[in-house]
C-alpha positions in Angstrom: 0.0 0.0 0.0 1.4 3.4 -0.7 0.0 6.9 0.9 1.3 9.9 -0.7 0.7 13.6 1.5 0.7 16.7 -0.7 2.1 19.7 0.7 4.1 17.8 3.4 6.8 20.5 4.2 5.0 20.7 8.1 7.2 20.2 10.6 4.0 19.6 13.1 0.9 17.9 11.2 3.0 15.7 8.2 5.1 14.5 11.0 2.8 13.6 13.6 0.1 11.8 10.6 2.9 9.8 9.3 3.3 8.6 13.2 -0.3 7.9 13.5 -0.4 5.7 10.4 2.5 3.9 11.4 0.5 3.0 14.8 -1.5 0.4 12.9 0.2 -2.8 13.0 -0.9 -3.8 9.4 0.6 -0.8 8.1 4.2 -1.4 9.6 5.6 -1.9 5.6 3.8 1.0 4.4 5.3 2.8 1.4 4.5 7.1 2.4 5.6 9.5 -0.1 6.0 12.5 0.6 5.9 16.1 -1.9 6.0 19.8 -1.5 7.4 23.1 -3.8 9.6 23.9 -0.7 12.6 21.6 -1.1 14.4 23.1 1.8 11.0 22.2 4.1 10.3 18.5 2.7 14.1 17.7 2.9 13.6 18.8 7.2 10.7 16.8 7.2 11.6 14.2 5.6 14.5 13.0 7.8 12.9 13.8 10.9 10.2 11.2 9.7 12.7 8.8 9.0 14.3 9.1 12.0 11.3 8.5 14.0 10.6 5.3 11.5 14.0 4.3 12.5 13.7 4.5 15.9 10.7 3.0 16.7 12.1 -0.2 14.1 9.7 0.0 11.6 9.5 -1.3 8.2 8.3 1.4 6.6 9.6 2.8 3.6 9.1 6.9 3.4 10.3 8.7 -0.1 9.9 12.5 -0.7 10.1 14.6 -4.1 9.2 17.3 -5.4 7.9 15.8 -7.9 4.1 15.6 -7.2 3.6 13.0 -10.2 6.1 10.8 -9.0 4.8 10.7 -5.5 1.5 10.4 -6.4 2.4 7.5 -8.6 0.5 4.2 -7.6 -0.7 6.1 -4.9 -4.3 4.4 -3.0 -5.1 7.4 -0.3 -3.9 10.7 -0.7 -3.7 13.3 1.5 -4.0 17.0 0.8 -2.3 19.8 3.0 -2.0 22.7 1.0 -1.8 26.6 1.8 -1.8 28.0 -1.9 0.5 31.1 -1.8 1.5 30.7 1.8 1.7 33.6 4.2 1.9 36.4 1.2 -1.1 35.6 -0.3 -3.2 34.8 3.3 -2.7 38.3 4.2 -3.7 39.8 1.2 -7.4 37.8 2.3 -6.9 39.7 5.3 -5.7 43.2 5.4 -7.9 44.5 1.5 -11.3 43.4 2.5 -10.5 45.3 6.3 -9.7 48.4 4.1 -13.4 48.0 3.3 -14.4 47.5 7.1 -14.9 43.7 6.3 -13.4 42.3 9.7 -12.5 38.7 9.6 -10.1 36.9 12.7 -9.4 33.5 10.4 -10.8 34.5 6.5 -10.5 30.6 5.3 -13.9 29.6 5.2 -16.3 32.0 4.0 -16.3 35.5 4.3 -13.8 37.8 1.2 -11.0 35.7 2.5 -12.5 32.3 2.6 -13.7 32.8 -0.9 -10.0 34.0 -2.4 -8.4 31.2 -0.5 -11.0 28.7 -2.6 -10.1 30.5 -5.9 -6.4 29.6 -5.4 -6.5 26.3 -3.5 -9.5 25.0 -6.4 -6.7 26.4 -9.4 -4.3 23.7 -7.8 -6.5 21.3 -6.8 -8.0 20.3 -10.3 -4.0 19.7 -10.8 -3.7 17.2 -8.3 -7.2 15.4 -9.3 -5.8 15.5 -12.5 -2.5 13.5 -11.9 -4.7 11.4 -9.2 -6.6 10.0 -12.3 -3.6 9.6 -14.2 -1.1 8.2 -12.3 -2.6 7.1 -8.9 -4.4 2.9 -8.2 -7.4 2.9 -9.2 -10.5 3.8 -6.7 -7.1 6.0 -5.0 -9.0 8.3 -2.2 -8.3 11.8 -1.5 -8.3 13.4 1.9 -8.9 16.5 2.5 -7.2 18.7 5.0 -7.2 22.1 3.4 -9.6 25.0 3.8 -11.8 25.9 2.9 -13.4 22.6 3.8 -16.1 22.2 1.7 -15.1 24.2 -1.3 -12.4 22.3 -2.2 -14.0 19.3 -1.1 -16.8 20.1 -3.5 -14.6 20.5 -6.1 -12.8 17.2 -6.2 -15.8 15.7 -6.3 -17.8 17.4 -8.4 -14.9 18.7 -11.2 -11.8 17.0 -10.2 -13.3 13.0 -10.8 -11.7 11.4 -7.8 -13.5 10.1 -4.7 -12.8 12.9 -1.4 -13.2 12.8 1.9 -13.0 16.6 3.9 -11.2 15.9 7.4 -11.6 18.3 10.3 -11.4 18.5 14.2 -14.2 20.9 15.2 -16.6 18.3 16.1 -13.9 16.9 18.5 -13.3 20.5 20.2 -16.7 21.3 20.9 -17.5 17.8 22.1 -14.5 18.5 24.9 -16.6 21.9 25.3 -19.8 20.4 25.9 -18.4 17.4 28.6 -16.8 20.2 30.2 -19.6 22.3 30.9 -21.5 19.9 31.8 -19.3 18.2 34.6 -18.6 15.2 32.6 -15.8 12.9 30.7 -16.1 13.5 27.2 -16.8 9.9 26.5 -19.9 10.2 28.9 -21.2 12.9 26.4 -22.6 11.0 23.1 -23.1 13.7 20.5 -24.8 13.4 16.8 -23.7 16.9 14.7 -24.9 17.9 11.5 -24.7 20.8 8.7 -21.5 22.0 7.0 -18.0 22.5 7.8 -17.9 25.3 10.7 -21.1 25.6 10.3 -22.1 22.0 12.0 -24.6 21.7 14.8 -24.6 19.3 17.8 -28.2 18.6 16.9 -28.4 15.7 19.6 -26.2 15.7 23.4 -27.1 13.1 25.6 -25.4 12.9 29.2 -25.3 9.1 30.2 -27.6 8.3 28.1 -30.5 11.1 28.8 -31.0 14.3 26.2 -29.9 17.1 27.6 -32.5 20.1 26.8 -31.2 23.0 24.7 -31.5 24.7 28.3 -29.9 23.1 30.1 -26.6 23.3 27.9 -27.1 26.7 27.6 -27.0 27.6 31.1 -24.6 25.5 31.7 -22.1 27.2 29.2 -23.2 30.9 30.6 -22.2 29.7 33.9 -18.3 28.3 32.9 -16.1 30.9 34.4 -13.9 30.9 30.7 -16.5 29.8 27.9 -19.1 32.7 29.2 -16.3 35.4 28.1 -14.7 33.2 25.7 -17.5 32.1 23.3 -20.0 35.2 23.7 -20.9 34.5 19.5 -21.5 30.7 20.2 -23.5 30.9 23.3 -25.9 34.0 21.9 -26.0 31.3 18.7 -27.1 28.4 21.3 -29.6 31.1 22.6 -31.5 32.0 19.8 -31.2 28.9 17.4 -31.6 26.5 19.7 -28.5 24.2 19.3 -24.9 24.6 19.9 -22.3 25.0 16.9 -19.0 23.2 16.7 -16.8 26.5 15.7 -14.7 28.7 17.8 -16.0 32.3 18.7 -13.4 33.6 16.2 -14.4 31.3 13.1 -17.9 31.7 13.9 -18.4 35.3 14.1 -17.6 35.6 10.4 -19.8 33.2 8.4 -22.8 35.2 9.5 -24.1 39.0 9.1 -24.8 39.9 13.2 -21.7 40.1 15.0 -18.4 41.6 13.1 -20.7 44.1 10.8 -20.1 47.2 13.1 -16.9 47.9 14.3 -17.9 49.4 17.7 -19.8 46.8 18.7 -17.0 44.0 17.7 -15.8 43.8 21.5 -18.9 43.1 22.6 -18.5 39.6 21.1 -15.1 39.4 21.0 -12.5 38.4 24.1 -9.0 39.0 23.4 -7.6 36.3 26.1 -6.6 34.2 22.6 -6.9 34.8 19.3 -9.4 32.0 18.4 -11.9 34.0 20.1 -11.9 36.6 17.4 -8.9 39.1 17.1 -8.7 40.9 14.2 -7.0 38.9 11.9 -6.2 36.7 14.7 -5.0 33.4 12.7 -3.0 35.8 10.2 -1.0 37.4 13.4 -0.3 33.4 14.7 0.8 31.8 11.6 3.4 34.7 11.0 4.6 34.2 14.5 4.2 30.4 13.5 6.5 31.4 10.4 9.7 32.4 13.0 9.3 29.5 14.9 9.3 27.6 12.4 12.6 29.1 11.1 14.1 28.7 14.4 13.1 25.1 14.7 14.6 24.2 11.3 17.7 25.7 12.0 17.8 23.6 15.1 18.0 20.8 12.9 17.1 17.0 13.0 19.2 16.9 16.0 16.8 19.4 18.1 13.6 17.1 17.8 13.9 13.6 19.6 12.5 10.5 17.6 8.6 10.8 18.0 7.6 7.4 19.9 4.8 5.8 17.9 2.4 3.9 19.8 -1.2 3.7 20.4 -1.8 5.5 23.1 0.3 8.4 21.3 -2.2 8.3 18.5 -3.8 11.9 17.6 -8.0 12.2 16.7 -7.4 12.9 13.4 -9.7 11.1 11.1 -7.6 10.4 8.6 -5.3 7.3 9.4 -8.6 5.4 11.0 -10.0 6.0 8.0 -7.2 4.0 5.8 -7.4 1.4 8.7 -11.1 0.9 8.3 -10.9 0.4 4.7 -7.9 -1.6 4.6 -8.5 -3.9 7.6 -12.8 -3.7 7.8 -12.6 -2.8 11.7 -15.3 0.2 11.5 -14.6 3.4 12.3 -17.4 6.1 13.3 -16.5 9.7 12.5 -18.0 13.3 11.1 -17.1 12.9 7.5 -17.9 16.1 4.9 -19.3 14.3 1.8 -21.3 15.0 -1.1 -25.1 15.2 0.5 -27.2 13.0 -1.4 -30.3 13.9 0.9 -27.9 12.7 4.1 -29.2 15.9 5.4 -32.8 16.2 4.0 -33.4 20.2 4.3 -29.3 20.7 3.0 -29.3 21.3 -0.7 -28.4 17.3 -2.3 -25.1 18.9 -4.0 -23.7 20.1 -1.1 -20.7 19.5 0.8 -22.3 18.5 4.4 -20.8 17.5 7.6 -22.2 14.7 9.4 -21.9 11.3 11.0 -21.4 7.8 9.1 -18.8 5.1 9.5 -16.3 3.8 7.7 -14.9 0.2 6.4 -13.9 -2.3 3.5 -17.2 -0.9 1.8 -16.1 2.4 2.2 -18.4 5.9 3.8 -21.8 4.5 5.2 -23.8 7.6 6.1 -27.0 7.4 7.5 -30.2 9.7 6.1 -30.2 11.9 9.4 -33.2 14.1 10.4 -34.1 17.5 9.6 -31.9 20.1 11.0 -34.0 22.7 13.2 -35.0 25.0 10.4 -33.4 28.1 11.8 -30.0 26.0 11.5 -30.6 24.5 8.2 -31.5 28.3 6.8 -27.9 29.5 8.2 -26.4 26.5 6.5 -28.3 27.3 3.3 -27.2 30.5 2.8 -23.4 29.3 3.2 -24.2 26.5 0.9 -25.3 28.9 -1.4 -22.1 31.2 -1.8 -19.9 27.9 -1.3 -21.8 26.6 -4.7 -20.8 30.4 -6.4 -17.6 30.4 -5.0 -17.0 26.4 -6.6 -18.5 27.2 -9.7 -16.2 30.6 -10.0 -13.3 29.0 -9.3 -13.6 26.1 -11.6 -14.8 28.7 -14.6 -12.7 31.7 -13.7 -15.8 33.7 -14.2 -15.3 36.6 -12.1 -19.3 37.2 -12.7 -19.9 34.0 -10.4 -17.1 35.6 -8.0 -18.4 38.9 -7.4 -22.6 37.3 -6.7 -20.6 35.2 -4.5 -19.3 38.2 -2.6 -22.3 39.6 -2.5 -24.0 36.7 -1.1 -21.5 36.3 1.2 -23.7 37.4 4.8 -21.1 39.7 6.2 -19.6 41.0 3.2 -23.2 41.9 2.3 -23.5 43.2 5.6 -20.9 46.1 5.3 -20.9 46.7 1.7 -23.0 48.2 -1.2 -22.6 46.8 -4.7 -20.6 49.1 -6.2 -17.4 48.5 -3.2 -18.0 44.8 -3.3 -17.1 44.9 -7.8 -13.6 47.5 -6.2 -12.7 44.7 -4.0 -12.9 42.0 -6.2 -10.8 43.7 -8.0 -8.2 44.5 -6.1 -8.4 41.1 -4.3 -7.6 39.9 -8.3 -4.9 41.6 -9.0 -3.4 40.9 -5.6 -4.1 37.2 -6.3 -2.4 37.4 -9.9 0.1 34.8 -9.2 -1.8 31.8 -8.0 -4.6 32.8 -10.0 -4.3 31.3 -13.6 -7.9 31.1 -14.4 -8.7 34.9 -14.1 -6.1 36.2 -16.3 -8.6 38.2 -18.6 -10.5 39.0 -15.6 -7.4 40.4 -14.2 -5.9 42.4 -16.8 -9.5 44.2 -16.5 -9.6 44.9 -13.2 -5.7 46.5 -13.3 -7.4 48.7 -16.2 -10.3 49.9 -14.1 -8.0 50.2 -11.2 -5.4 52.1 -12.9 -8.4 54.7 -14.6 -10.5 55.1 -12.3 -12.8 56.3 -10.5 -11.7 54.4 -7.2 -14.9 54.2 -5.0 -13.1 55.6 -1.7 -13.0 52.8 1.5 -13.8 53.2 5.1 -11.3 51.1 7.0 -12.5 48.8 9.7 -10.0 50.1 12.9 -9.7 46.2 14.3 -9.0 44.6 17.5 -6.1 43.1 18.4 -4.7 41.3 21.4 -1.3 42.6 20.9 1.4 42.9 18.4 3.3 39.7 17.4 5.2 38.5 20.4 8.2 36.0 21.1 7.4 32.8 18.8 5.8 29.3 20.8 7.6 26.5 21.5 4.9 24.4 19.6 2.7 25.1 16.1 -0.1 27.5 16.5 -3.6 26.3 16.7 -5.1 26.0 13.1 -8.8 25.7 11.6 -7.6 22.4 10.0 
């Protein structure tokens, strides 16, 4: 069996997946290739991996290249960890649309940022599909890891022709929330979510074994001494809609119209004790303080990081490596899976990307037709669905027509702009984009004309809030959405 991870040049995740793979003992001969455009990063990674393989006696073989063809090359799962355009091209999601008082604290979901970071991510992603089809075993699987979720998810699907899972750890985090509050281990809390990714509800909580009423849960959350400040957007959410959702205050705040619109009323929502609770361009502010560490920890060398020792009670949540276990050895494996729809979720529009329970084995995803979401939920979900479907379609096109209704749609770009500033931004988010953004190039060489002649539509800033400046760099990655 051979695994191949694109975009492996992670010091943290490629590192730590390879050692959860290698936990299963059928796997011990594995072939894992790894590829990335950063040779200096996959060469790091690449003997740290080994080294751990080594010193845990394993049989596995691990290759890298940069060469994506070559690595993908009889390939039956694949995994997918890309960040199109890096840092550079993240903070152009960030820092234009606040110039036009759209403020977003993550921007790679939804939202002006979330909808760029699909454009570029999509423009490489048909690549891989493409060589997945050509090169990899037949039936080869792709797993998703990179945001947004269920755009690019969507996309395989859809337009790329290869079978993809979307893999994500929100369901996990909230389900620590909710035992928490509610005075319990995590595995006497059985939960049942449902919607899309960041937007998925826990739509059924039982404590022991008994429902636990919508009121209960939220009075138990207004009561926690940290989530009450922490996750002001969630619990108001939980208040009005009924059901608690599984992203942070940060990620949340931005996929709808309500909270982030008006800049003085942003710290109402908003506690600064972390950035995942909604800082201004929070996740930009980490990853660039990620960046240094990660600088410092390569100059360290292999000689700075002790072999990782891979066991089974070392073994991360992450979906992905149970998933290749259930299909290779048939012991099921229950999980939140985002997959096509196909009436899974019967008030979720059937070509959707939705996020929702189903187990796994030799026979591959077995997801259950679920009920009804409450229909306040499923009419958030519906509108996100809606500008995900635009955003897919644009990307796939490179119709900047489908890009700008998608902006428009979008519920907090809508929220703070007119028309006529949403078409400005577009374009300047464009031309920002040029590099990563093959599809567009007529699109693009009209927006630098309407740029260049006017007249520019003058922007209202959005001021921001921010825990503080970048500070000293952690000893460990930062927290990510995915």
């Amino acid at each position: 069996m051979k695994i191949a991870i694109i975009g492996a040049g992670s010091l943290g995740f490629t590192r730590k997946l390879v050692a959860d793979i290698l936990t299963v003992p059928e796997f011990s001969d594995v072939e894992i290739a790894l590829t990335d455009i950063d040779v200096r990063n996959l060469e790091m990674v690449t003997e740290l991996c080994r080294r751990d393989i080594a010193s845990n006696k394993l049989k596995a073989r691990l290759t890298s290249t940069i060469s994506r063809r070559t690595a993908l090359r009889g390939a039956n799962y694949v995994f997918c960890v890309v960040r199109i355009g890096g840092l550079d091209a993240y903070a152009t999601d960030i820092e234009i649309p606040l110039r036009y008082g759209i403020d977003q604290c993550v921007g790679d979901t939804l939202c002006a940022g979330g909808l760029m970071y699909a454009q570029r991510g999509i423009a490489a992603l048909l690549g891989f599909c493409r060589d997945i089809r050509e090169v990899a075993a037949p039936g080869c699987l792709l797993l998703n890891y990179a945001n947004p979720m269920a755009m690019m998810t969507w996309a395989a699907n859809r337009f790329g022709g290869v079978r993809c899972v979307g893999l994500c750890h929100g369901v996990q985090h909230g389900h620590i929330q909710i035992a928490e509050v509610l005075g319990a281990r995590r595995d006497e809390v059985e939960i049942v979510c449902a919607g899309i990714n960041h937007q998925t509800w826990y739509v059924d909580v039982r404590l022991r074994g008994e429902p636990v009423p919508a009121a209960e849960l939220l009075a138990a959350f207004e009561r926690h001494p940290a989530f009450s400040r922490q996750e002001k957007v969630r619990i108001d959410m939980l208040r009005r809609f009924g059901v608690y959702s599984t992203e942070s205050n940060g990620h949340l705040s931005e996929y709808v119209p309500w909270y982030r619109k008006r800049p003085s009323e942003i710290h109402r929502w908003i506690d600064l004790g972390e950035w995942i609770h909604g800082e201004t361009g929070g996740y930009l502010r980490v990853c660039r303080e990620g960046r240094d560490w990660f600088t410092r920890e390569f100059a360290r060398g292999a000689e700075g990081h002790p072999p990782l020792t891979i066991s089974p009670e070392n073994r991360s949540d992450e979906h992905g490596s149970y998933i290749i276990e259930a299909m290779e050895t048939g012991r099921p494996y229950r999980g939140h899976f985002n997959l096509p729809n196909n009436h899974t979720i019967p008030n979720l529009p059937s070509d959707a990307i939705v996020e929702a329970p189903g187990y796994v084995d030799r026979h591959g995803f077995n997801c259950p037709q679920l009920a009804e979401l409450p229909p306040g939920c499923a009419a958030v979900c519906s509108v996100s669905v809606g500008v995900q479907r635009l955003g897919v379609l644009a990307a796939v096109s490179g119709d900047d027509s489908l890009l700008r209704q998608a902006f428009l749609l979008d519920p907090l770009v809508g929220a703070v702009c007119n028309p006529p500033e949403i078409w400005q931004l577009v374009d300047e988010m464009l031309v920002a984009g040029e590099k990563w953004l093959p599809q567009y190039k007529r699109a693009i060489a009209a927006a630098k004309k309407r740029l260049k002649t006017g007249p520019r539509i003058k922007t209202r800033p959005a001021p921001g809030i921010r825990a503080r400046p970048p500070r000293k760099p952690a000893k460990s990655n930062p927290r990510a959405g995915h």
